[in-house]
C-alpha positions in Angstrom: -3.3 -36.5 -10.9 -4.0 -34.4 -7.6 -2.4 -31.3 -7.3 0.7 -31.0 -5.0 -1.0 -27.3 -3.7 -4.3 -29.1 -2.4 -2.8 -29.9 0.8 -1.5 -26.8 1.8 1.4 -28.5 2.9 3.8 -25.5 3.9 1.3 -24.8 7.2 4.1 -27.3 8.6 6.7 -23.8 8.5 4.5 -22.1 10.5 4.9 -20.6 13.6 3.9 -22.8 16.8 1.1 -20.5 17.7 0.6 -19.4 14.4 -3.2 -20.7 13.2 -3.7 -22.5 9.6 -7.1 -21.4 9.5 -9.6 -19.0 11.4 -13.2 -17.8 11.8 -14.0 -14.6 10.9 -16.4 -12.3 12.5 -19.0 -10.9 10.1 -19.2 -7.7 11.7 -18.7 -4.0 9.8 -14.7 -3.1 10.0 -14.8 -0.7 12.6 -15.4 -2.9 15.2 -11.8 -3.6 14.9 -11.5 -0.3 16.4 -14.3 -0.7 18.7 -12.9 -3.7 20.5 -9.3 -2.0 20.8 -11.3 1.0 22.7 -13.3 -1.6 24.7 -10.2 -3.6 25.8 -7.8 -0.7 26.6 -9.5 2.9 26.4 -6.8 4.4 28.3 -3.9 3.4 26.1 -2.0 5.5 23.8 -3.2 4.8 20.3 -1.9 7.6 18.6 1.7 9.4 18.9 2.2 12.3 16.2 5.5 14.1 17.1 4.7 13.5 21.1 1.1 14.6 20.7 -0.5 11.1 22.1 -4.4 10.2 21.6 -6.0 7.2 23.4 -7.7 4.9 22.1 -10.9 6.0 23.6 -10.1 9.4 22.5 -9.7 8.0 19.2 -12.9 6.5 19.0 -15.1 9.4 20.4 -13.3 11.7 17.2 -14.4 8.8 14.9 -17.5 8.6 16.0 -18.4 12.5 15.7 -16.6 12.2 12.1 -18.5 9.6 10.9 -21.6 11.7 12.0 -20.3 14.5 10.2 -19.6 12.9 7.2 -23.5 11.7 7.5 -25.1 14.7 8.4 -23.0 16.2 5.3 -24.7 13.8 2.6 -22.2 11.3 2.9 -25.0 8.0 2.3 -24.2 4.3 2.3 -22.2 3.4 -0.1 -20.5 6.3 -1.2 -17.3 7.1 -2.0 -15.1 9.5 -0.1 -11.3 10.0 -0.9 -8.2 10.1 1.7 -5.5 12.8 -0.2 -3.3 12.8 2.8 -0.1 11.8 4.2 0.4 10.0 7.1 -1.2 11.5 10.8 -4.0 11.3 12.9 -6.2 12.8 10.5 -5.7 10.3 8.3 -6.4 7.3 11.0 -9.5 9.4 11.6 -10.8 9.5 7.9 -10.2 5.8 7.5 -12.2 4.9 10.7 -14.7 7.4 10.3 -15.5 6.6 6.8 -16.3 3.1 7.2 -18.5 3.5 10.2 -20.5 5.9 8.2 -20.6 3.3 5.7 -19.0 4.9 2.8 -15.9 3.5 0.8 -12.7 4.7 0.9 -11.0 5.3 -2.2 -7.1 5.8 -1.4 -5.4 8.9 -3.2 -1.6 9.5 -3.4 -0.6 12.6 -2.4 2.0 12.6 -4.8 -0.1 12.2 -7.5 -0.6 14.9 -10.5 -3.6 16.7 -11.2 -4.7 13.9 -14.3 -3.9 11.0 -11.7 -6.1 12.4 -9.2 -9.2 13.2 -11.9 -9.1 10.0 -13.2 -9.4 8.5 -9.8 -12.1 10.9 -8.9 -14.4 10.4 -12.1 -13.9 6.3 -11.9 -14.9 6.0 -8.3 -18.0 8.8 -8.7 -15.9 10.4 -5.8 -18.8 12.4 -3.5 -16.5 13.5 -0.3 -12.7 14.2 0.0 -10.7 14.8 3.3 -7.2 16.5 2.5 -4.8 18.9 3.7 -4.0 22.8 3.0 -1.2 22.6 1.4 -3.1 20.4 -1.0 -5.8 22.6 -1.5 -4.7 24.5 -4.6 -4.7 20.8 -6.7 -7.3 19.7 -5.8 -9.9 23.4 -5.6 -10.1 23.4 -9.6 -11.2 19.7 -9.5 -13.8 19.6 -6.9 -15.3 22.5 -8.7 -15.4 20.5 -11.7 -16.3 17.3 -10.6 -18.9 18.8 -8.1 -17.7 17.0 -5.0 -20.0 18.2 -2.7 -18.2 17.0 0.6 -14.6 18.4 1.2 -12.7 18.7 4.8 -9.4 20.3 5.0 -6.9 19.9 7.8 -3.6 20.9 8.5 -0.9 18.5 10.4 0.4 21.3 12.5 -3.2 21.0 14.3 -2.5 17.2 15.6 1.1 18.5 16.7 2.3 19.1 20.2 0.7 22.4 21.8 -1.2 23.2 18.2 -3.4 26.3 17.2 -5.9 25.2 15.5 -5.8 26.5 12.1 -8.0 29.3 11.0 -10.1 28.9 7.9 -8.6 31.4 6.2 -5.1 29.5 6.7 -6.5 26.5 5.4 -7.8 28.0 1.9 -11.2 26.8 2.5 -14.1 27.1 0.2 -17.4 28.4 0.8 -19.2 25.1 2.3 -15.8 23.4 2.6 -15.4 21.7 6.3 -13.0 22.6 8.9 -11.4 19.6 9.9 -10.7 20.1 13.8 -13.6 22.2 14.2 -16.2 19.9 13.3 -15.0 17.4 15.5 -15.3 20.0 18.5 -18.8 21.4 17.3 -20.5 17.7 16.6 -20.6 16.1 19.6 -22.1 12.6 18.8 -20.7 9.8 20.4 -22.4 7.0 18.9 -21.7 5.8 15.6 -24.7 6.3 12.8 -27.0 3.8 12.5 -26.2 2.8 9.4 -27.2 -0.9 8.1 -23.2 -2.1 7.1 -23.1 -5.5 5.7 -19.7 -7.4 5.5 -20.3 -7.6 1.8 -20.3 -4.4 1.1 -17.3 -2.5 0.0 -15.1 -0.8 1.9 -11.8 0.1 0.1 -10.9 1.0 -3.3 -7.3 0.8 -4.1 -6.4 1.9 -7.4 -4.1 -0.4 -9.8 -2.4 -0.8 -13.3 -4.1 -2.4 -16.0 -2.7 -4.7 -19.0 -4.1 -1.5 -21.1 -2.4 0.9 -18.4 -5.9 2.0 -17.3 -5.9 2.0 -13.6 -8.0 -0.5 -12.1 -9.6 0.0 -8.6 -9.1 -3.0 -6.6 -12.3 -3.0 -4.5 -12.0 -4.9 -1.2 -15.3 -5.8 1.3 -15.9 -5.4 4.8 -15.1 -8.9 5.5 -11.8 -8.5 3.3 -10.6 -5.9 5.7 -11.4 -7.7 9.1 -9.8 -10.9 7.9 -6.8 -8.4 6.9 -6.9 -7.4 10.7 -7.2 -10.9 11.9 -4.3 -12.5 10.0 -1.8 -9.8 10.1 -2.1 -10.1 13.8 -2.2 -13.5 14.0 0.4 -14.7 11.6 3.2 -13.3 14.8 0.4 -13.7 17.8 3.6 -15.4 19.6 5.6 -12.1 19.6 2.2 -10.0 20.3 1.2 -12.4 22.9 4.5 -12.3 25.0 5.8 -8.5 24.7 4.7 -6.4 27.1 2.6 -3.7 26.9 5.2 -1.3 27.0 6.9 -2.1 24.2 3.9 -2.4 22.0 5.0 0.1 19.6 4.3 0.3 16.2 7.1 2.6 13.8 4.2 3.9 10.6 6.1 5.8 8.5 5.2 3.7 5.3 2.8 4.8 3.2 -1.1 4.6 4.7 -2.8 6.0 1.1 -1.9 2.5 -0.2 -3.4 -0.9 1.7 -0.1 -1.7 2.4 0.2 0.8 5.1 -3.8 0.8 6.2 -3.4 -3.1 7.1 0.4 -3.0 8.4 -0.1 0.0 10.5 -3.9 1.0 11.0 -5.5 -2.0 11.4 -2.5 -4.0 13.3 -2.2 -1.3 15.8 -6.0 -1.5 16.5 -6.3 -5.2 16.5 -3.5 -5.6 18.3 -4.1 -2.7 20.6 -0.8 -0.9 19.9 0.4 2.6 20.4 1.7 3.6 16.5 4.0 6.0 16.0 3.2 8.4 13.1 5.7 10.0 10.5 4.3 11.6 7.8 7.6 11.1 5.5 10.6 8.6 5.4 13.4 10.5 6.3 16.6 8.5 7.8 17.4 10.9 10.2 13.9 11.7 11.9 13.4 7.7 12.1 16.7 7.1 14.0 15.5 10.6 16.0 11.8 8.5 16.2 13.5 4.9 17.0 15.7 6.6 20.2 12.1 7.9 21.8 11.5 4.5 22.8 13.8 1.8 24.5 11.8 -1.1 22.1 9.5 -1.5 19.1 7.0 -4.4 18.6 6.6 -3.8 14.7 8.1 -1.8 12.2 6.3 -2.9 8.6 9.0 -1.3 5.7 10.3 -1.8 2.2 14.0 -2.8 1.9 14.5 1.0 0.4 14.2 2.2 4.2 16.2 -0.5 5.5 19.0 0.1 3.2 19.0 4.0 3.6 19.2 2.8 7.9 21.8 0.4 7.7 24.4 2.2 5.2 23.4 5.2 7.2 26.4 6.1 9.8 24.0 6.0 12.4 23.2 2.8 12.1 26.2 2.2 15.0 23.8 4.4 17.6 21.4 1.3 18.2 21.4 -2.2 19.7 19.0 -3.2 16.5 18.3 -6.7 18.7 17.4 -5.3 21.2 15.1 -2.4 19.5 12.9 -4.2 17.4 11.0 -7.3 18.0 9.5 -7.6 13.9 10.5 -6.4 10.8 8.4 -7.6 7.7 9.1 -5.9 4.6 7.4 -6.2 0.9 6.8 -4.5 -2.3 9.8 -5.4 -3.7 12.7 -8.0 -3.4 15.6 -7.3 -0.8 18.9 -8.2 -2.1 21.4 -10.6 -0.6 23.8 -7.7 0.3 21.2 -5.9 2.1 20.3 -9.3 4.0 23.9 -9.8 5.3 23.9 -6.4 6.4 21.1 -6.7 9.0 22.7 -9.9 9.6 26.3 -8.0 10.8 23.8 -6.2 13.5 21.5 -9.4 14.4 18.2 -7.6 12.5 16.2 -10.0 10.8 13.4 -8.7 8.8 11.0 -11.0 7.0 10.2 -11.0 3.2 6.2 -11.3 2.1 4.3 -10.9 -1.1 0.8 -9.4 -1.6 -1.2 -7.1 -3.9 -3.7 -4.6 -3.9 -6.1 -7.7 -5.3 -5.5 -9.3 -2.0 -5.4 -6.6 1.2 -1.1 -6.7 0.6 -1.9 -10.2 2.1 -0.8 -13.6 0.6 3.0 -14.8 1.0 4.8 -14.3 4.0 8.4 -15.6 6.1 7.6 -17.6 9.1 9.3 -16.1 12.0 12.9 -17.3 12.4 12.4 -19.5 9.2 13.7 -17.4 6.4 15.1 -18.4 3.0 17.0 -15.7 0.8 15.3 -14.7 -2.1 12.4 -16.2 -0.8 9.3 -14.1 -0.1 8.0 -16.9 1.9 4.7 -19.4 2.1 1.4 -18.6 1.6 -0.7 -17.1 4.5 -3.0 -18.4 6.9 -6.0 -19.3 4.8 -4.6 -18.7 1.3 -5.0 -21.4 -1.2 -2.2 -21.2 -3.5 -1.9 -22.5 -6.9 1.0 -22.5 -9.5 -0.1 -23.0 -13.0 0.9 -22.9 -16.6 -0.4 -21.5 -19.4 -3.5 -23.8 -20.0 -4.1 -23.1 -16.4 -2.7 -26.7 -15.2 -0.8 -26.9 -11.6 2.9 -27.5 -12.4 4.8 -29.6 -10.5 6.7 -28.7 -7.3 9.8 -26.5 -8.3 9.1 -25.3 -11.7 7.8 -22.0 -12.7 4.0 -21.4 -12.9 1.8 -18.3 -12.4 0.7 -17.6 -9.2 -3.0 -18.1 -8.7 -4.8 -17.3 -4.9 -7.5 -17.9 -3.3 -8.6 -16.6 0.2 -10.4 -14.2 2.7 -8.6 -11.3 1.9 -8.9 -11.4 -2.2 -10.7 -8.7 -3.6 -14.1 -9.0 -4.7 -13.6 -7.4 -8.4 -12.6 -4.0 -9.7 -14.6 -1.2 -9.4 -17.3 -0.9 -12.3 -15.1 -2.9 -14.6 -16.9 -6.5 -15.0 -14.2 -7.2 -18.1 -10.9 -6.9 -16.1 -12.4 -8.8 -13.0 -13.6 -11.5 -15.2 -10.4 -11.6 -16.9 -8.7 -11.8 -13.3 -10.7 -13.6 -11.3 -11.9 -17.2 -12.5 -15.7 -18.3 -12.1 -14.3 -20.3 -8.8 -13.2 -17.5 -7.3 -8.7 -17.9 -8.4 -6.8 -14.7 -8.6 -4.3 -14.7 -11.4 -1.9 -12.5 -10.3 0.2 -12.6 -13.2 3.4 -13.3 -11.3 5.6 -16.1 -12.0 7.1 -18.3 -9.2 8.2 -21.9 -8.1 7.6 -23.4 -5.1 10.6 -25.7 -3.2 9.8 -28.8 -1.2 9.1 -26.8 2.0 6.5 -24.4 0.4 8.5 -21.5 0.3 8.0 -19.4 -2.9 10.9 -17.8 -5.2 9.3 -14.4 -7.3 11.1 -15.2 -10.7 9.6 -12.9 -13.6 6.2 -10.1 -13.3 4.2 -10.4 -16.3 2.9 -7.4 -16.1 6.3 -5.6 -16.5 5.4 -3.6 -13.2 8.3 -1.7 -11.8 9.1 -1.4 -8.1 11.7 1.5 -7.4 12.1 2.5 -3.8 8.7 0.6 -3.2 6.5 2.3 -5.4 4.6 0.3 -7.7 5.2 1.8 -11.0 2.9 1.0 -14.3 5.3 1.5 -17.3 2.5 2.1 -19.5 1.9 5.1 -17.3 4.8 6.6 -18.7 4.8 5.5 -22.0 1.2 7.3 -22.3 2.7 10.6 -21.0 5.7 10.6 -23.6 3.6 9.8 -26.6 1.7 12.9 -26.0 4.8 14.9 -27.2 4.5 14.8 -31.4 8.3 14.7 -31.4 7.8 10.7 -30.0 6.9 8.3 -32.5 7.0 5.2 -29.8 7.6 4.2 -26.2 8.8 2.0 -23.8 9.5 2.5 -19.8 11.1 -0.3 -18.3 12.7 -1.3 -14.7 16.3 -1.3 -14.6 18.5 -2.8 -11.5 19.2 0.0 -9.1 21.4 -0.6 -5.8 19.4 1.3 -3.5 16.1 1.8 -5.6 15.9 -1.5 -6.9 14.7 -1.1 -9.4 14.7 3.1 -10.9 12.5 3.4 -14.3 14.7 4.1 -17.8 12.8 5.2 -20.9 13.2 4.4 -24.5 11.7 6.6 -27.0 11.9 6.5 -30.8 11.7 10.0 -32.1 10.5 11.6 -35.8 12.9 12.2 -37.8 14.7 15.4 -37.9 13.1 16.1 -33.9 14.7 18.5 -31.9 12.9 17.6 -28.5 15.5 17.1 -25.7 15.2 14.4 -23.0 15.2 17.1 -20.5 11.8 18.6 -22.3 10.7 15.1 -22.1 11.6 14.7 -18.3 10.0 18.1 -17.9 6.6 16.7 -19.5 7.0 14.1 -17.4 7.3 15.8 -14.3 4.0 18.2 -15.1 2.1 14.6 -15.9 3.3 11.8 -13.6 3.8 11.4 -9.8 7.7 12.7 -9.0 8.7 8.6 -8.7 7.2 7.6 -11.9 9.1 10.1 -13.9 12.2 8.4 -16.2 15.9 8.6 -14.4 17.3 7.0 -17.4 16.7 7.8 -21.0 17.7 6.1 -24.2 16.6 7.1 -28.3 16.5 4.4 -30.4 15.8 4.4 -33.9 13.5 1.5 -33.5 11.6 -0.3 -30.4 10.9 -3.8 -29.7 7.3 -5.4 -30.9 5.5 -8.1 -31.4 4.2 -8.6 -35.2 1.0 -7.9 -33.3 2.2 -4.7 -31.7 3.4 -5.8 -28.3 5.7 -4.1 -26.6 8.7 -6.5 -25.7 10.0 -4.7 -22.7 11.3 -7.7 -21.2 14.1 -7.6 -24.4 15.2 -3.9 -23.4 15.1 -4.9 -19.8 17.4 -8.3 -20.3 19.7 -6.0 -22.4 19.8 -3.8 -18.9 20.3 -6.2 -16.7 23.3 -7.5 -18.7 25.0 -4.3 -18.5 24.9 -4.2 -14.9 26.5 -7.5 -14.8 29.2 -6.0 -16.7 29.7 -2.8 -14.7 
């Protein structure tokens, strides 16, 4: 029987203009950048806070980094970390990393001092760029771990009318680098000759585990141009018609996760767009941000930020169809409220899918197509594949597990052979571990996450994160974290513990553990003791039991 995914049928939804399949060029990364300083050199690539850097000026700084980061040991191949939030320094790093041929490895900085070691010793981290106030965390670990290669920076010196930072102000280290300074002092134009195959990796984005064990999605060269290419291309029609003084890019989310590297860094360059930096998600500053400019090309979000904008009493200051030309939000379901909201102000936004397996890429809403509670149909050159248990393609509208296949899926994980095997089949299928159906059009519902991740405010969140943190304490016998249904998170994470008996721990020592261990949105909102938790006869923690018995409540309420 032939499958009923084979013919990629849902290329019909797509946009006019809107390619089903491309050609990739096979050359490093950066030359996304390259081309973008080739094609408009003049044009503002860059606006922190009013403080504006071209494109060509933008090149010429990652150039001299790249040099710097060579000339400091950095070889091919090497691993260097990003700890910062968004700003130019961190669109410099990215850049300037890959030209020198060295991986990035993406570091919250929200992340505790445990999160950050871990990361450090499983990627054999050699440099680090991060920021002064910063620098007390992560001092104690590269003396430890003997990074040898640390720049520190300060987002006051990519501001409007800056003084560059002195040393002293930064906390640097004996043999630390200074991050502006070296980029005045070096004064190498050209990128290093350094021998970059498409094959070879380029990002390492860290992810949960079915043990809990973060696993460090590693994605190629050629994963990261084909990123470039599609995201541009899947809305070429918008790019192609809106002029060039409009082309601006909101970045406020995230850019340590791939999510914001592709969405923002890589679609401004590709598409040769001015992006507007905010280090932080704060209402208020992006309503400030959103008046600067009469229109926006792109704002890439999470339904958190659109919710906290349209329930915000601001939300009456704009002409919303006017301002923004394309909204595309993932990470986590919108609800149908939040929908008819942007509907009562003629803002559409468009649902997608992806992972950090896949460069955030996979599912996405054709343009003026969408379907609520739809995430949309599978990107350009994504093979898709719903399947049941004995890995079988189930028939059009009934549930299956998502399997993919396509330029931007991951090559493996980083030194783990036994989780890539276990998630990538010999012929090259991602199982994603996510069930879905597909309707008649090719649109794809989300309907369950077997891996029990939780998404509140459009953070990925690993329950057994938390559980590990808990059952540190001896008071806790056993542990659960699970998502609960949150109006304006989503999702917010509620903890079950089973105590000793006779305990006297309190759930505000447990929060408090929680706090010194986990990044501030991973820590429990919600607690519950129970004298006994759900499991398998084999051990397995039935979450989806204490999370149905959540969910039921809310329907109550």
């Amino acid at each position: 029987m032939s499958s009923p995914y084979e013919s990629r049928f849902w290329t019909k939804t797509y946009n006019w203009k809107t390619p089903t399949t491309m050609r990739y060029p096979l050359t490093p990364a950066y030359y996304v950048l390259r081309d973008a300083c080739v094609y408009q050199p003049d044009k503002t690539a860059i606006d922190f806070y009013g403080a504006k850097i071209t494109f060509d000026e933008l090149y010429l700084k990652v150039t001299r980094l790249a040099n710097v980061l060579v000339e400091n040991g950095i070889k091919h191949g090497d691993r260097v970390g990003i700890l910062l939030p968004n700003c130019p320094q961190f669109v410099i790093s990215f850049w300037s990393i890959l030209m020198a041929g060295g991986v990035i490895v993406n570091l919250n900085p929200l992340y505790t001092s445990d999160e950050l070691e871990f990361s450090f010793k499983d990627s054999g981290l050699t440099g680090l760029v991060t920021y002064d106030a910063l620098v007390p965390l992560v001092k104690p670990l590269a003396e430890k771990l003997n990074i040898s290669t640390v720049l520190v920076t300060s987002l006051a010196d990519f501001m409007p009318s800056a003084t560059i930072s002195t040393d002293e102000a930064l906390g640097l280290q004996p043999g630390w680098l200074h991050f502006s300074k070296v980029l005045e002092t070096d004064k190498r134009w050209a990128p290093p000759q350094i021998n970059i195959k498409h094959s070879d990796p380029a990002v390492i984005q860290y992810t949960g585990g079915t043990t809990g064990t973060p696993k460090g999605a590693t994605l190629s060269q050629f994963n990261i141009t084909a990123a470039a290419y599609q995201v541009v291309m899947w809305c070429i029609e918008m790019v192609d018609n809106e002029p060039t003084e409009i082309q601006n890019l909101l970045a406020v989310i995230p850019m340590c996760h791939v999510y914001g590297e592709v969405c923002c860094i890589l679609y401004a360059a590709r598409a040769q767009m001015t992006m507007v930096i905010l280090p932080r998600y704060l209402p208020d500053e992006v309503f400030d941000t959103l008046e600067r400019y009469d229109q926006w090309a792109y704002f890439p979000a999470v339904p958190t930020m659109l919710q906290a904008l349209f329930y915000n009493p601001r939300v009456e200051e704009i002409d919303w169809h006017r301002k923004m030309v394309y909204c595309g939000t993932g990470a986590a379901p919108a609800t149908l409220a939040l929908y008819q909201k942007c509907r009562d102000y003629d803002f559409n936004f468009y649902e997608g899918y992806g992972m950090s397996e896949t460069c955030a890429m996979a599912i996405s809403t054709p343009g003026g197509r969408p379907k609520v509670g739809s995430v949309g149909v599978p990107y350009i050159d994504m093979e898709l594949r719903l399947v049941d248990d004995n890995g079988n393609d189930v028939p059009l509208g009934e549930r299956g597990e998502i399997w993919m296949r396509g330029a931007t899926v991951m090559t493996g994980y980083w030194d783990n052979p036994e989780e890539t095997a276990n998630t990538i089949t010999e012929d090259g299928w991602l199982k994603t571990g996510d069930v879905a159906y597909m309707d008649e059009d090719g649109y794809i519902f989300i309907v369950d996450r077997t891996k029990d991740m939780i998404i509140a405010g459009g953070y990925n969140i690993y329950p057994r994160d938390v559980d590990e943190v808990l059952l540190q304490h001896p008071d806790v016998v056993d542990a659960m974290a699970v998502g609960v249904p949150h109006e304006y998170r989503g999702e917010t994470v509620k903890a079950f513990v089973q105590l000793k008996p006779g305990a006297t721990v309190t759930f505000e020592e447990l929060e408090a553990l929680c706090r010194e261990k986990l990044a501030a949105y991973k820590v429990p909102k919600l607690w519950e003791a129970r004298s006994e938790l759900p499991r398998t006869n084999t051990g397995k923690a039935l979450r989806r039991i204490l999370r149905e018995e959540e969910v039921a409540k809310a329907q109550k309420s």
